[in-house]
VOMARSE-354529 format. One record per residue (C-alpha): residue number from 1; residue in one letter; x, y, z. Coordinates in nm, 3 decimals, always signed. Example, Ala and Ser with C-alpha at 12.3 -4.5 7.8 and 13.67 -1.06 7.14 Angstrom:
2
 num residu       u       v       w
   1      A  +1.230  -0.450  +0.780
   2      S  +1.367  -0.106  +0.714
***
This chain:
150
 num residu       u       v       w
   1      X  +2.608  +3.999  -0.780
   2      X  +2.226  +3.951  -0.774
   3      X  +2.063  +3.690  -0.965
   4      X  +1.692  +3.533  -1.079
   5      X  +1.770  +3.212  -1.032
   6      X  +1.554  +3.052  -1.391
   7      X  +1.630  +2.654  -1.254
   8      X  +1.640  +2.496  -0.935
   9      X  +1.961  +2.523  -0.780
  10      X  +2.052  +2.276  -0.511
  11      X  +2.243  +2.475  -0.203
  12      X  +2.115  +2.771  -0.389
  13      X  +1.739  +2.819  -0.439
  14      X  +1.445  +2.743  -0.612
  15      X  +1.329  +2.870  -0.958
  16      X  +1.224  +3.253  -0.947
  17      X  +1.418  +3.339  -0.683
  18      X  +1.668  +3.663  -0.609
  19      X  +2.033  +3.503  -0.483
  20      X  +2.353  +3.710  -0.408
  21      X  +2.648  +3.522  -0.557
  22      X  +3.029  +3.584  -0.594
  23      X  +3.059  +3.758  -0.963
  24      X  +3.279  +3.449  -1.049
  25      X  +3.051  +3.187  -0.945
  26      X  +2.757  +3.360  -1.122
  27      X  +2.940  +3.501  -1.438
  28      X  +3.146  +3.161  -1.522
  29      X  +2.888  +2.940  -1.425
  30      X  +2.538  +2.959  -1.353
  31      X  +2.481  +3.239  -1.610
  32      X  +2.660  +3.048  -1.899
  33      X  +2.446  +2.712  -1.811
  34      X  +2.149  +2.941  -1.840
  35      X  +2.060  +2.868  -1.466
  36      X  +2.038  +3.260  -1.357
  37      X  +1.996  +3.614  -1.541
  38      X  +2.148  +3.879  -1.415
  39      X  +1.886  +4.103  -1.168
  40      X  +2.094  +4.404  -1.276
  41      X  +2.095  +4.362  -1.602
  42      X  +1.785  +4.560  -1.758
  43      X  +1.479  +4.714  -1.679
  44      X  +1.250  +4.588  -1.379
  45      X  +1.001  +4.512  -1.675
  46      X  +1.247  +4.292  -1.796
  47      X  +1.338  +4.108  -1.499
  48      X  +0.944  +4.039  -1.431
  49      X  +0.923  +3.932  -1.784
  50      X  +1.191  +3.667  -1.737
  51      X  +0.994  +3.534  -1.444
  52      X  +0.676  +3.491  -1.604
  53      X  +0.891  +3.266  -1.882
  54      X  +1.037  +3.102  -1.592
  55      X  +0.733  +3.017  -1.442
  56      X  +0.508  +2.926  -1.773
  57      X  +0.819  +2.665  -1.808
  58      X  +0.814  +2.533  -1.502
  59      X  +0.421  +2.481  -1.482
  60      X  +0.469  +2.314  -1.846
  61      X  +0.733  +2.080  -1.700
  62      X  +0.538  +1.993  -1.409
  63      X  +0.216  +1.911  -1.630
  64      X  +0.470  +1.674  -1.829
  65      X  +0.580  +1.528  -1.472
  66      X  +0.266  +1.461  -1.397
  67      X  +0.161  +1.275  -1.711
  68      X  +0.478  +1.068  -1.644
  69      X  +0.380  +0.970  -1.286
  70      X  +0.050  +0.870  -1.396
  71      X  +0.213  +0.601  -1.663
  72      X  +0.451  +0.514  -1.330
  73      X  +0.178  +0.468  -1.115
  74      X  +0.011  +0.226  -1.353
  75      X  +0.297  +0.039  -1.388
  76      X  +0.385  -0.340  -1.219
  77      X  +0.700  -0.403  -1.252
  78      X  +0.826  -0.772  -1.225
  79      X  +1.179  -0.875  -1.129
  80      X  +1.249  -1.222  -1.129
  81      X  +1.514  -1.350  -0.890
  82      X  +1.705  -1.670  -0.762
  83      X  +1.533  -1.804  -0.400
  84      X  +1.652  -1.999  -0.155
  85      X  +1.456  -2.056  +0.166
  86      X  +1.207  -1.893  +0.311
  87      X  +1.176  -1.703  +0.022
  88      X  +1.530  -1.516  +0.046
  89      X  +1.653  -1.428  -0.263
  90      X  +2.043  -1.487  -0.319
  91      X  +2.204  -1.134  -0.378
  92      X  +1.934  -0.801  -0.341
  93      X  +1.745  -0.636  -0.584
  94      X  +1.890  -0.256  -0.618
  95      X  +1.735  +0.082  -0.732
  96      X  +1.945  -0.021  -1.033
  97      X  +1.766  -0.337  -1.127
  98      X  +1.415  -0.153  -1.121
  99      X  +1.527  +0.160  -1.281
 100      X  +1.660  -0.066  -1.559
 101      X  +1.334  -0.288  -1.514
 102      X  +1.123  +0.074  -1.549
 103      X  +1.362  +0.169  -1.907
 104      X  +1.258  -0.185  -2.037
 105      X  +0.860  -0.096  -1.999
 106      X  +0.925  +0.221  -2.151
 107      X  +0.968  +0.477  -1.842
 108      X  +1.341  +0.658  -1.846
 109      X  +1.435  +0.691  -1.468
 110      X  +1.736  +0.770  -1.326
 111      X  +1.860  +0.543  -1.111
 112      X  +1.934  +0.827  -0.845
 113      X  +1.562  +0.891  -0.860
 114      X  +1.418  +0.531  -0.755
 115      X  +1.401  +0.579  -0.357
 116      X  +1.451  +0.232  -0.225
 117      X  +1.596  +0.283  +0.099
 118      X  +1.738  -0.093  +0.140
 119      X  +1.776  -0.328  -0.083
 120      X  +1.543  -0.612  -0.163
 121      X  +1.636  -0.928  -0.027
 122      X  +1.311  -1.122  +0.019
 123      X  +1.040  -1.252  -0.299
 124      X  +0.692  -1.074  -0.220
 125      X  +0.522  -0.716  -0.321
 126      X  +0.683  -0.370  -0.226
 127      X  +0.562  -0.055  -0.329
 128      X  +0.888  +0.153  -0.425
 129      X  +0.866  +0.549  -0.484
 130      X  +1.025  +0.679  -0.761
 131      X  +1.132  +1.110  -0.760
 132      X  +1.024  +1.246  -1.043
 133      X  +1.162  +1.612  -1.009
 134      X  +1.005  +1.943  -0.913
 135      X  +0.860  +1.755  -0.582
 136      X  +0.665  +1.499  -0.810
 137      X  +0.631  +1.131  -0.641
 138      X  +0.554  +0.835  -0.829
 139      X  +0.507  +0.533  -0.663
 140      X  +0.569  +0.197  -0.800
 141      X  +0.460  -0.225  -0.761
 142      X  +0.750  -0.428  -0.760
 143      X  +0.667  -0.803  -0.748
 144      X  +1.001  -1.004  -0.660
 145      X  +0.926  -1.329  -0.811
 146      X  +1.120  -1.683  -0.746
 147      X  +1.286  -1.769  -1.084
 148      X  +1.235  -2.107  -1.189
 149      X  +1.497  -2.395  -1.210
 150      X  +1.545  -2.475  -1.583
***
């Protein structure tokens, strides 16, 4: 069955675009979820019409993505952790701990979406990119600071 795909399927394609999928895979489940319209199912006019919906969404949801990066980008974020010496901090400091760190100043990131290859073991500055969705980049300060002895 051919498809307009109207989200971005992974291991699919991209918004817009024409797929052939198995009837089952396309009439129990992307159709239903709204993630693909049926290409046979009207007009040519209609089809084109659904595209240009598609698209005005998508350039609205990229304008909102944007806005978001810009608050990211301003962002430092401070973690505070236990050090030892030479400024190695006991345990690492995750995606986790600065997603959570991002939620507390306001920014709702997905853990999944903070990019940190390894973890953070050492106190210091790191600049740590965030993915923001439809191939938006953020980019953020995290300053690893010793925690002090109470």
């Amino acid at each position: 069955m051919k498809v307009i795909l109207s989200e971005n399927v992974s291991n699919l394609g991209n918004m817009g675009a024409t797929v052939n999928v198995s009837d089952g895979y396309a009439r129990n489940y992307l159709i239903p979820r709204k993630l693909a319209v049926q290409a046979d199912s009207g007009s040519a006019r209609q089809i084109e019409h659904e595209l240009r919906l598609i698209r005005r969404r998508e350039e609205k949801q990229r304008a909102a993505l944007m806005e978001v990066a810009k608050q990211v980008e301003a962002l430092t974020v401070e973690i505070k952790a236990r050090a030892g010496e030479d400024d190695r901090i006991f345990g690492s400091i995750t995606n986790a701990n600065v997603a959570d760190r991002l939620k507390e100043l306001g920014v709702d990131v997905d853990r999944k979406n903070v990019a940190l290859d390894d973890p953070i073991k050492a106190l210091g500055i790191f600049t740590v990119p965030v993915r923001l969705g439809s191939g938006i980049e953020a980019n953020v300060k995290v300053w690893v600071t010793k925690e002090e002895a109470e």
